[in-house]
NUMIFI-83117 format. One line per 5 residues: their letters; for each residue x, y, z of C-alpha. Coordinates in nm, 4 decimals. Layout:
A> X,Y,Z; ... $
end
This chain:
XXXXX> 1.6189,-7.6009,4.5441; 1.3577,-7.3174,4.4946; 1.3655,-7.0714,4.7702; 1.3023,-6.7116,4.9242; 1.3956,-6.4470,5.1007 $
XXXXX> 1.2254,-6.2100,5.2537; 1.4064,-5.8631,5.3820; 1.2568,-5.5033,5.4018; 1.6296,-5.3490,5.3678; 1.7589,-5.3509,4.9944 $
XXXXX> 2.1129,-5.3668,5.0747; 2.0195,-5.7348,5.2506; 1.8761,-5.9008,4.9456; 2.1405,-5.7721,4.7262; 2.3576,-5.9224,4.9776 $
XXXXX> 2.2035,-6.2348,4.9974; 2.1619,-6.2671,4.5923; 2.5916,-6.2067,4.5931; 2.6368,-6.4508,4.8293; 2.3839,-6.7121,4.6797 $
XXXXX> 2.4910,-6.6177,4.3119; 2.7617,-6.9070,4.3401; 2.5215,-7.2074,4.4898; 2.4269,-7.4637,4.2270; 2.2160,-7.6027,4.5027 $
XXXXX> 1.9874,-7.2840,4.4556; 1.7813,-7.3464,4.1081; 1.5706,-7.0541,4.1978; 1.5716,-6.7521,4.4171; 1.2610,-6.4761,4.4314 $
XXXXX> 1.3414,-6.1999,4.6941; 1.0668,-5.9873,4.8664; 1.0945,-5.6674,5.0444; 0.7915,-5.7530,5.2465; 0.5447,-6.0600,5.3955 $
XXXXX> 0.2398,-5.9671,5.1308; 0.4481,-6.0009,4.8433; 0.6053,-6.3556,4.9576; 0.2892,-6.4578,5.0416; 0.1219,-6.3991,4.7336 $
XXXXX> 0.3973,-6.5876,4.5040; 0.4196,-6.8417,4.7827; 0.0311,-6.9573,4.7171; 0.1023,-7.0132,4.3762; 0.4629,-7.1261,4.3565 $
XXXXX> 0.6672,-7.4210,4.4465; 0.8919,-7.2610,4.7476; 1.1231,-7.4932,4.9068; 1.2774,-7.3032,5.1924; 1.2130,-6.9471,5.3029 $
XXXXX> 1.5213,-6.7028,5.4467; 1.3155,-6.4419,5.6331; 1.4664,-6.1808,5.8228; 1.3356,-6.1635,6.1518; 1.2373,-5.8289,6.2443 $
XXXXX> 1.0457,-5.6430,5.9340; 0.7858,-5.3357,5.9783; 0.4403,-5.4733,5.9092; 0.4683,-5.8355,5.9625; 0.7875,-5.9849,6.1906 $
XXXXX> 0.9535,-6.3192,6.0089; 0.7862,-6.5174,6.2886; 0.4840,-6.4581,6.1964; 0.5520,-6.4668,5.7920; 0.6995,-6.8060,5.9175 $
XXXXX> 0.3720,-6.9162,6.0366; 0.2153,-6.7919,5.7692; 0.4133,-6.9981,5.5023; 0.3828,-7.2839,5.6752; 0.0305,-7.3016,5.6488 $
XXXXX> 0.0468,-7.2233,5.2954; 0.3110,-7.5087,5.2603; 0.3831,-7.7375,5.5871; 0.7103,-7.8679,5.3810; 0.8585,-7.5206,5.3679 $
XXXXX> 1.1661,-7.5129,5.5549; 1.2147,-7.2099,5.7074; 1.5453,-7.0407,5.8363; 1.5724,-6.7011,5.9999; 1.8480,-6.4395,5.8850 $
XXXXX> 1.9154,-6.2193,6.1831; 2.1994,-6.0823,6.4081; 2.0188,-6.2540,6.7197; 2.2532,-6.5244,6.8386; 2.0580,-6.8622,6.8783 $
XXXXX> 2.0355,-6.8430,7.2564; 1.8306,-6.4812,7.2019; 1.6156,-6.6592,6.9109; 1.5085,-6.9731,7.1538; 1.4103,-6.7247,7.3685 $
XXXXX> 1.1700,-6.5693,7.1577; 1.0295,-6.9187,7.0815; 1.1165,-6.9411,6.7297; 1.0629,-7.2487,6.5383; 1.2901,-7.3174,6.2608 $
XXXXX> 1.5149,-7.5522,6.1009; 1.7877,-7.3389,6.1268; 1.9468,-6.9573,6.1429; 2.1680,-6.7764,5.9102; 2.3739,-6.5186,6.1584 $
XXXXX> 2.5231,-6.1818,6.0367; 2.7572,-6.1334,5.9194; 2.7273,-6.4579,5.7202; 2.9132,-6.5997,5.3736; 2.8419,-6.8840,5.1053 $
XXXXX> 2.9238,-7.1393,5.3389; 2.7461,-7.0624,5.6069; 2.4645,-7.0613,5.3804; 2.5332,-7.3301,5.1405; 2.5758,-7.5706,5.5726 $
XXXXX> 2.1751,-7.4168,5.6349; 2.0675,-7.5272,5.2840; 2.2465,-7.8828,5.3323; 1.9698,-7.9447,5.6398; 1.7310,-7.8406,5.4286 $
XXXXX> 1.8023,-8.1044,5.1338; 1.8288,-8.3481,5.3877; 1.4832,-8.3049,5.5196; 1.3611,-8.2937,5.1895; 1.5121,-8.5850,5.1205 $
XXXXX> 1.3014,-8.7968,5.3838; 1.0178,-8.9628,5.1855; 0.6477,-8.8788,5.2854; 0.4440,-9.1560,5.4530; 0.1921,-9.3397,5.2227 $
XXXXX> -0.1242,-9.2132,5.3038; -0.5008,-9.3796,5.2131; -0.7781,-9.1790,5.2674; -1.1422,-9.3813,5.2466; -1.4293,-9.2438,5.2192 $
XXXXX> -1.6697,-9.5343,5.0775; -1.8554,-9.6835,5.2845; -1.7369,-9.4676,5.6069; -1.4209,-9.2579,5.6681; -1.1262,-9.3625,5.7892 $
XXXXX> -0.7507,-9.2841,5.7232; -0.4475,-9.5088,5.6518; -0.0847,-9.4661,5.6959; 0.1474,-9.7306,5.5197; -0.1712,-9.9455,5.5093 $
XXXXX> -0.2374,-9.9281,5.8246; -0.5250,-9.8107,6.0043; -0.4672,-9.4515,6.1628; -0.7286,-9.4226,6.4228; -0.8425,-9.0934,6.5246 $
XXXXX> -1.0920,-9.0993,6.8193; -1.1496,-8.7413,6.8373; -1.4691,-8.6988,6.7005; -1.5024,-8.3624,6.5753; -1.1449,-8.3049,6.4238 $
XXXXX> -1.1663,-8.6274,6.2340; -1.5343,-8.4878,6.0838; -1.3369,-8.1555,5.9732; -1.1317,-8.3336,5.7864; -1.3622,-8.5409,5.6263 $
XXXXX> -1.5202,-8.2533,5.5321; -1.1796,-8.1091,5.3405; -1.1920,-8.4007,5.1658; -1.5005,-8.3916,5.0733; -1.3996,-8.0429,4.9393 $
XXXXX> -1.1642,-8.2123,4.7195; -0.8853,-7.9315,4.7501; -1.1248,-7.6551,4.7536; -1.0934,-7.3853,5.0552; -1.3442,-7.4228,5.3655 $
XXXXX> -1.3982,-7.1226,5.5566; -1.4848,-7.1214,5.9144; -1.8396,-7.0386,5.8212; -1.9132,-7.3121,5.5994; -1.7335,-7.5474,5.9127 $
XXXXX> -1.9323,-7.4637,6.1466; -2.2605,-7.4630,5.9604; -2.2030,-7.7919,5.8621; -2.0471,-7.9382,6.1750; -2.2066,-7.7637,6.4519 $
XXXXX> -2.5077,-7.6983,6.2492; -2.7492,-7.6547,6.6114; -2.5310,-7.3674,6.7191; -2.4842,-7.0045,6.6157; -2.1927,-6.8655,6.4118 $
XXXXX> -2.0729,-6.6584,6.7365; -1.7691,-6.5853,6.9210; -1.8336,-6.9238,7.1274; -1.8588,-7.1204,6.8035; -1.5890,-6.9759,6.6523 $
XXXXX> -1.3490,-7.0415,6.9606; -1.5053,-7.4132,6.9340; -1.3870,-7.4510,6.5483; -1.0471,-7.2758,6.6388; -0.9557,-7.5350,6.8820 $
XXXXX> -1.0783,-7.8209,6.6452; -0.8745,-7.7360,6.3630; -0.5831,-7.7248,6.6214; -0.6530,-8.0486,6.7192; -0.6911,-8.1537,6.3972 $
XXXXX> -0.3016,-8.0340,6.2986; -0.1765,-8.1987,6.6181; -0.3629,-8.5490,6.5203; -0.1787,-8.5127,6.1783; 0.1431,-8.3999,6.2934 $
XXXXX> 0.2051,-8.6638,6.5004; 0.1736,-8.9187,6.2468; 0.3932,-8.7038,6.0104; 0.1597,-8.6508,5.7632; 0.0610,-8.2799,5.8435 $
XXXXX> 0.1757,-8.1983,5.4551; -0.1802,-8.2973,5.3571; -0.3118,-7.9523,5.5012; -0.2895,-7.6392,5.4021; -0.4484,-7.2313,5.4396 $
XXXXX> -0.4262,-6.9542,5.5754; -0.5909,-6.8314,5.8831; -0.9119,-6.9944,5.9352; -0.9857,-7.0996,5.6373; -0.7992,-7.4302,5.5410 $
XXXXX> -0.7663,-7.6898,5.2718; -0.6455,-8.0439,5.1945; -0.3412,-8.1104,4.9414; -0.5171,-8.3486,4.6780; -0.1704,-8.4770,4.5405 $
XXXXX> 0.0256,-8.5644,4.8739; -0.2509,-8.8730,4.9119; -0.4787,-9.0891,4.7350; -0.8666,-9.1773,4.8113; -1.1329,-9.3337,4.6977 $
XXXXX> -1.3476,-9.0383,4.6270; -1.0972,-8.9177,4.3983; -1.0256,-9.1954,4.2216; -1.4030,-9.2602,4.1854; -1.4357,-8.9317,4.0381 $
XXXXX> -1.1762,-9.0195,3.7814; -1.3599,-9.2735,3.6471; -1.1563,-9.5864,3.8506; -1.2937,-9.8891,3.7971; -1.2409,-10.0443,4.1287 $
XXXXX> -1.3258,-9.7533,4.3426; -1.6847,-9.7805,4.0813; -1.7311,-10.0688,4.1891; -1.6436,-10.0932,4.5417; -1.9302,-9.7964,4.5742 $
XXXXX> -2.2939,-9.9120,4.6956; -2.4602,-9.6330,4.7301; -2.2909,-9.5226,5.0752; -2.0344,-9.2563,5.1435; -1.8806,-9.0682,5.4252 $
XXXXX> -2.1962,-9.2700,5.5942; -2.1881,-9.1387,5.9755; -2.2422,-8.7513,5.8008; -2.5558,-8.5856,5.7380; -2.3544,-8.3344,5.4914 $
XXXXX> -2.2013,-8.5766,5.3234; -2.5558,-8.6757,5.1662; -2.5257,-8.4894,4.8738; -2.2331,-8.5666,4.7762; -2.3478,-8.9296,4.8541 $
XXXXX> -2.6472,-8.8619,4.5787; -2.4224,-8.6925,4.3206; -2.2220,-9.0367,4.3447; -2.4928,-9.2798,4.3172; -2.6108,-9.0992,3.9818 $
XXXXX> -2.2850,-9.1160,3.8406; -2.2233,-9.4961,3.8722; -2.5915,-9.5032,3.7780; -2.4911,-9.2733,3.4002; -2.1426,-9.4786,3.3619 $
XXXXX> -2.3238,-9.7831,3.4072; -2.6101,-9.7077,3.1764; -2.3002,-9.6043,2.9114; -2.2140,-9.9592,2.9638; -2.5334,-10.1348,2.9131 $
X> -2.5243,-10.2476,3.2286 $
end
């Protein structure tokens, strides 16, 4: 298991590397002495679960928490502190569990054991379609999502393909009649926490990611036709008739960039 931890006070992360020294559980550990520096190796490594100390100058562990998590929604997250657990629900921490001081190998070796288990659980199969229209699948099923505006904004991350959408390319695109102000913004803020509810509570809230307001979706925890299209599948070629993503205007060129494609692969073939 790859993880973290994250403590401003030097004498705690030698600690914790001692204690953790001895865990064959642990296949990597990377300690930080502050939230920028996780942060940054976070968006470009694999982290599996993140020790943060709770109270740091700067940024508090609750926040970094929140922070990771929309980096990585998988990253299970554990808070070392002397706060009993009573204190910690007070505060309105999430996590999957605490490490309390003082604290040994076992009592860390029990917090990484929930951990494994939750990674353990295997992800739900999702289907993403975008040719002719839009629509979701989980397990094969249809996943209907009648909110209009959340389910557009994440069309439009897939349309994106993995790439980052700011909240001013959003709302340009989506609420393309209104101005980029204050009102707007609050209006795209409360979509895109829709939009994590909706997936959340079909457990499959691992397919976005970002920071802030800016977000993304997670190309390899899903398939979709789009994608596979762009690969060069045959049956996702062929299942394409010149219509994609058809109930959005933005989604035309995209739509156009498509229809030449088939047009140059079928021309290769003779066709």
């Amino acid at each position: 298991m790859k993880i973290i931890y994250v403590d401003d006070e030097p004498l705690a992360i030698r600690k914790f590397e001692a204690v953790a020294a001895n865990l064959p559980t642990i296949t990597a550990l990377h300690c930080f002495s502050n939230a920028a520096d996780a942060l940054a190796y976070a968006r470009g490594a694999t982290v599996d679960a993140a020790f943060l100390d709770i109270e740091m100058p700067g940024m508090r562990g609750i926040d970094l928490a929140s922070e990771l998590t929309g980096i990585n929604a998988d990253i299970r997250i554990f808070f070392v502190t002397a706060y009993d657990q009573y204190a910690l629900d007070a505060f309105g921490v999430n996590a999957l569990g605490y490490l309390l001081k003082p604290y040994n190998a076992e009592m860390l070796a029990r917090e990484l054991e929930k951990a494994g288990r939750m990674h353990a659980k295997p992800h739900q199969a999702v289907f993403v379609q975008t040719i002719p229209r839009f629509d979701v699948y989980i397990d094969g099923a249809l996943f209907p999502i009648t909110s209009p505006k959340p389910k557009e904004l994440l069309a439009l991350l897939v349309d994106r393909g993995g790439g980052s959408v700011s909240s001013g390319l959003a709302i340009s695109l989506l609420w393309e009649d209104k101005p980029d102000d204050e009102k707007t913004k609050a209006l795209y803020r409360m979509t895109l926490k829709r939009l994590r509810e909706i997936l959340a509570s079909a457990g499959i809230d691992f397919i976005l990611g970002g920071e802030g307001s800016a977000k993304f979706i997670r190309p390899d925890t899903f398939t979709c036709d789009y994608f596979q299209f762009l690969k060069g599948d045959a049956e996702a070629t062929a299942a394409y008739n010149g219509e994609y993503m058809s109930e959005y205007s933005w989604a035309e060129e995209t739509n156009a960039r498509l229809y030449n494609l088939k047009e140059s692969r079928e021309d290769a073939r003779g066709e």
